[in-house]
VEXZA-315825 format. One line per field, with one value per residue (C-alpha): residue number from 1; x, z, y. Coordinates in steps of 0.001 Angstrom, whole numbers, plus 524288, in hexadecimal, padded with zeros to 5 digits. Example, Ala and Ser with C-alpha at 12.3 -4.5 7.8 and 13.67 -1.06 7.14 Angstrom:
// VEXZA-315825
n = (1_2)
east = (8300C_83566)
up = (81E78_81BE4)
north = (7EE6C_7FBDC)
END
This chain:
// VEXZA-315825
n = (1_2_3_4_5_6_7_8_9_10_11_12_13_14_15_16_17_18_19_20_21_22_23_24_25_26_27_28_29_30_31_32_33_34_35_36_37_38_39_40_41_42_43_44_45_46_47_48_49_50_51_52_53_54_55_56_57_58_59_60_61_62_63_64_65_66_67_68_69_70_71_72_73_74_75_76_77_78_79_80_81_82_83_84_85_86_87_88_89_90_91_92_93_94_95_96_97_98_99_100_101_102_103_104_105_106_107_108_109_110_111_112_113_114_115_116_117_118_119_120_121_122_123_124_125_126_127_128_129_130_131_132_133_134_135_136_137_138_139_140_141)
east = (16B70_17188_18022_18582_18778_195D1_195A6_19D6A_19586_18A66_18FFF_1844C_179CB_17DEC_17BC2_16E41_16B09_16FB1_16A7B_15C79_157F6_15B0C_15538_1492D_146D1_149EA_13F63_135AA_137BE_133BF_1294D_1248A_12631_11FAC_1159C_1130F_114EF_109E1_100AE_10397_100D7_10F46_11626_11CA9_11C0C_1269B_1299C_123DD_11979_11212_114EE_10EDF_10489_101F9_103B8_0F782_0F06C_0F1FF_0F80D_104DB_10824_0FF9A_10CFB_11439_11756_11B0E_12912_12972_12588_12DC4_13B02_13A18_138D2_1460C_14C1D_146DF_14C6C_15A02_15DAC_156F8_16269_16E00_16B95_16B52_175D8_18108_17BC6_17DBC_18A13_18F69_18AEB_19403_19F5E_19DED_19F34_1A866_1B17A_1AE43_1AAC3_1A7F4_19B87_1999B_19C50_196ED_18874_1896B_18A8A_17F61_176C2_179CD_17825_16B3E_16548_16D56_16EDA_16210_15D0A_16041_15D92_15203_14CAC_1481D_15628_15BB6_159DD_15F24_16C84_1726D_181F3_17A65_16F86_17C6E_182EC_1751B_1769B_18368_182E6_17718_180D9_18991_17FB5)
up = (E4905_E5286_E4F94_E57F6_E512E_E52E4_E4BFB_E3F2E_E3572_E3BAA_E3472_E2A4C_E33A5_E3EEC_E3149_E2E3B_E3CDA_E3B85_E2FF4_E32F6_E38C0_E2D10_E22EB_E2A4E_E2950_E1AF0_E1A78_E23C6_E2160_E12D6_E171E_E21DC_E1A98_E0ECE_E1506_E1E06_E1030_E0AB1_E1657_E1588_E04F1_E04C5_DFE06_DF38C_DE804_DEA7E_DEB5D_DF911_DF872_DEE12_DF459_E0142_DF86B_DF2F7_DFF82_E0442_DF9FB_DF909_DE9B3_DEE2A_DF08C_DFD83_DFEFF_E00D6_E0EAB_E13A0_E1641_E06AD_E036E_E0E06_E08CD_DFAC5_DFD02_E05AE_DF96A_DF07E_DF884_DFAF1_DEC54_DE7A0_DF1D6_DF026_DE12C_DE0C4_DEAE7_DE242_DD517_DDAA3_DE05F_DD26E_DCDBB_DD5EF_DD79E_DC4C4_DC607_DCEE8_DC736_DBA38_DBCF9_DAE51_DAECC_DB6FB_DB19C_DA2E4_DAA81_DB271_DA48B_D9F1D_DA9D6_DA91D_D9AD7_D9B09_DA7DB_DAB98_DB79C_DBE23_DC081_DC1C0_DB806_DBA7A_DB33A_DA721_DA32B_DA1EF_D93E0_D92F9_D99B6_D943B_D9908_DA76F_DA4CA_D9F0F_DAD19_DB42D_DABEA_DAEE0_DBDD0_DBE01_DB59C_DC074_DC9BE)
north = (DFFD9_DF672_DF93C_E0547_E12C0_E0FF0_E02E0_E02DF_E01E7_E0A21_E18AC_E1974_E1262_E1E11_E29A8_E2341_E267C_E33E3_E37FB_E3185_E3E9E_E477E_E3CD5_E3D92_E4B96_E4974_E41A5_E4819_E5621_E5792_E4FA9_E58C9_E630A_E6000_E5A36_E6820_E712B_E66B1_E69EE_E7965_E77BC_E7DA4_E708A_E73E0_E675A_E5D77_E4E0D_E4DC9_E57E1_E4D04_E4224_E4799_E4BC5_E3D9B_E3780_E3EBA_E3E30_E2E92_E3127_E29E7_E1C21_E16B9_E103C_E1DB9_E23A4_E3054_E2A0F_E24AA_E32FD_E395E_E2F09_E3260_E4306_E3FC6_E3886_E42EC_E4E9A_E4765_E43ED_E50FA_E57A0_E4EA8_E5066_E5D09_E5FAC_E573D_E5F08_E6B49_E65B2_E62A4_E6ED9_E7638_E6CE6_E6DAF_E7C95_E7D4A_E74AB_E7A47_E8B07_E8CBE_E851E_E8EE4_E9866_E93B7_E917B_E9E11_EA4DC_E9DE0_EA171_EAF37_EAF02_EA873_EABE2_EB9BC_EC06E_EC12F_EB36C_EA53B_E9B2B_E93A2_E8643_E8D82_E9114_E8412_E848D_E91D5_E8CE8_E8196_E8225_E81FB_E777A_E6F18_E7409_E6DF2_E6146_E5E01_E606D_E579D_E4C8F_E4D09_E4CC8)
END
Protein backbone atom coordinates (compact mmCIF):
# COMPACT_ATOMS: atom_id res chain seq x y z
CA UNK A 1 0.00 0.00 0.00
CA UNK A 2 2.73 2.49 0.69
CA UNK A 3 5.53 0.93 -1.50
CA UNK A 4 5.32 2.19 -5.29
CA UNK A 5 3.89 -0.20 -8.01
CA UNK A 6 7.44 -0.33 -9.25
CA UNK A 7 8.96 -1.43 -5.97
CA UNK A 8 10.43 -4.97 -6.09
CA UNK A 9 8.64 -6.95 -4.30
CA UNK A 10 5.24 -5.26 -5.13
CA UNK A 11 4.46 -7.98 -8.49
CA UNK A 12 1.60 -9.97 -6.59
CA UNK A 13 0.37 -6.83 -4.39
CA UNK A 14 -0.02 -4.77 -8.13
CA UNK A 15 -2.25 -8.58 -9.50
CA UNK A 16 -4.45 -8.39 -6.29
CA UNK A 17 -5.30 -4.77 -7.53
CA UNK A 18 -6.03 -5.94 -10.91
CA UNK A 19 -7.93 -8.74 -10.42
CA UNK A 20 -10.12 -7.02 -7.52
CA UNK A 21 -12.70 -5.98 -10.17
CA UNK A 22 -13.38 -9.43 -11.72
CA UNK A 23 -13.48 -11.16 -8.06
CA UNK A 24 -16.09 -8.79 -7.23
CA UNK A 25 -18.44 -9.57 -9.91
CA UNK A 26 -17.75 -13.18 -8.91
CA UNK A 27 -19.07 -12.43 -5.91
CA UNK A 28 -21.87 -9.96 -6.72
CA UNK A 29 -23.27 -11.30 -9.85
CA UNK A 30 -24.60 -14.77 -8.75
CA UNK A 31 -25.80 -12.84 -6.05
CA UNK A 32 -27.83 -10.38 -8.13
CA UNK A 33 -28.93 -12.73 -10.08
CA UNK A 34 -30.19 -15.19 -7.88
CA UNK A 35 -31.54 -12.91 -5.80
CA UNK A 36 -33.73 -11.20 -9.08
CA UNK A 37 -34.74 -15.13 -10.38
CA UNK A 38 -35.93 -15.47 -6.42
CA UNK A 39 -38.16 -12.30 -6.75
CA UNK A 40 -39.53 -13.35 -10.39
CA UNK A 41 -40.23 -17.25 -8.64
CA UNK A 42 -37.82 -18.25 -11.66
CA UNK A 43 -34.73 -19.65 -9.23
CA UNK A 44 -33.93 -22.70 -10.07
CA UNK A 45 -32.66 -24.95 -6.55
CA UNK A 46 -29.01 -24.38 -5.86
CA UNK A 47 -26.34 -23.60 -2.94
CA UNK A 48 -27.32 -19.93 -3.06
CA UNK A 49 -30.92 -20.05 -3.95
CA UNK A 50 -31.34 -21.76 -0.04
CA UNK A 51 -29.19 -19.84 1.57
CA UNK A 52 -30.99 -16.61 0.30
CA UNK A 53 -33.97 -18.49 1.21
CA UNK A 54 -32.81 -19.07 4.94
CA UNK A 55 -31.40 -15.77 5.24
CA UNK A 56 -34.94 -14.34 4.86
CA UNK A 57 -36.62 -16.52 6.49
CA UNK A 58 -34.27 -16.11 9.74
CA UNK A 59 -33.56 -20.31 9.42
CA UNK A 60 -29.72 -19.48 9.15
CA UNK A 61 -27.17 -18.42 11.58
CA UNK A 62 -28.11 -14.55 12.96
CA UNK A 63 -24.30 -14.53 12.64
CA UNK A 64 -24.41 -15.04 8.73
CA UNK A 65 -24.23 -12.05 6.19
CA UNK A 66 -24.96 -11.58 2.68
CA UNK A 67 -21.01 -11.32 2.17
CA UNK A 68 -20.53 -14.94 4.28
CA UNK A 69 -23.30 -16.21 1.87
CA UNK A 70 -22.11 -14.28 -1.19
CA UNK A 71 -17.96 -15.73 -0.23
CA UNK A 72 -18.85 -19.31 0.06
CA UNK A 73 -21.24 -19.46 -3.53
CA UNK A 74 -17.74 -17.80 -4.99
CA UNK A 75 -15.70 -20.79 -3.37
CA UNK A 76 -18.36 -23.22 -4.42
CA UNK A 77 -18.50 -22.04 -8.13
CA UNK A 78 -14.53 -21.76 -8.37
CA UNK A 79 -13.55 -25.39 -7.13
CA UNK A 80 -16.80 -26.83 -8.84
CA UNK A 81 -14.95 -25.16 -12.32
CA UNK A 82 -11.27 -25.72 -11.68
CA UNK A 83 -12.30 -29.39 -10.81
CA UNK A 84 -14.00 -30.06 -13.48
CA UNK A 85 -11.83 -28.18 -15.97
CA UNK A 86 -8.44 -30.46 -14.96
CA UNK A 87 -10.85 -33.83 -15.16
CA UNK A 88 -11.90 -33.12 -18.41
CA UNK A 89 -8.35 -32.03 -19.06
CA UNK A 90 -7.04 -35.59 -18.16
CA UNK A 91 -9.70 -37.10 -19.95
CA UNK A 92 -8.49 -35.85 -23.17
CA UNK A 93 -4.76 -35.55 -22.64
CA UNK A 94 -5.53 -40.18 -21.44
CA UNK A 95 -7.14 -40.61 -24.89
CA UNK A 96 -5.04 -38.89 -26.73
CA UNK A 97 -2.08 -40.83 -25.47
CA UNK A 98 -3.75 -44.15 -25.47
CA UNK A 99 -6.63 -44.07 -28.84
CA UNK A 100 -7.74 -47.64 -27.93
CA UNK A 101 -9.49 -46.57 -24.81
CA UNK A 102 -11.02 -44.91 -27.21
CA UNK A 103 -11.75 -46.80 -29.25
CA UNK A 104 -12.61 -49.97 -26.65
CA UNK A 105 -15.37 -47.29 -24.89
CA UNK A 106 -16.63 -45.95 -28.24
CA UNK A 107 -17.52 -49.75 -28.96
CA UNK A 108 -19.18 -50.24 -25.74
CA UNK A 109 -21.34 -47.34 -26.15
CA UNK A 110 -22.46 -48.30 -29.45
CA UNK A 111 -23.06 -51.74 -28.30
CA UNK A 112 -25.05 -50.77 -25.33
CA UNK A 113 -26.57 -47.47 -26.16
CA UNK A 114 -26.52 -47.57 -30.38
CA UNK A 115 -26.82 -44.98 -32.77
CA UNK A 116 -29.62 -42.79 -31.80
CA UNK A 117 -28.90 -41.33 -28.37
CA UNK A 118 -26.34 -40.52 -25.77
CA UNK A 119 -25.81 -42.34 -22.65
CA UNK A 120 -27.34 -40.83 -19.77
CA UNK A 121 -26.92 -41.75 -15.77
CA UNK A 122 -29.09 -44.86 -16.01
CA UNK A 123 -26.53 -46.67 -18.24
CA UNK A 124 -23.65 -46.64 -16.02
CA UNK A 125 -24.38 -50.05 -15.00
CA UNK A 126 -24.95 -51.14 -18.45
CA UNK A 127 -21.24 -49.89 -19.44
CA UNK A 128 -18.58 -51.01 -17.36
CA UNK A 129 -15.14 -50.59 -19.67
CA UNK A 130 -16.52 -46.66 -19.64
CA UNK A 131 -17.61 -46.31 -15.88
CA UNK A 132 -13.79 -47.96 -15.27
CA UNK A 133 -12.73 -45.02 -18.02
CA UNK A 134 -14.86 -42.33 -15.48
CA UNK A 135 -13.05 -43.86 -12.40
CA UNK A 136 -9.75 -43.59 -13.43
CA UNK A 137 -9.90 -39.99 -14.85
CA UNK A 138 -11.36 -38.97 -11.52
CA UNK A 139 -7.94 -41.00 -9.78
CA UNK A 140 -5.87 -38.76 -11.63
CA UNK A 141 -7.84 -35.98 -10.97
Amino acid sequence: QHFPSWFPGTYHANRAREAKPYVQQLYEYPYADVKRQLANGTAKPSFLATQLEELQSGEIDPGVTIEHIQGASAITYVAGAETTSSTLSIFIFALLLHPEFQIKAQEEIDRVIGQGRLPEFSDRDSLPYVECLLQETHRYA
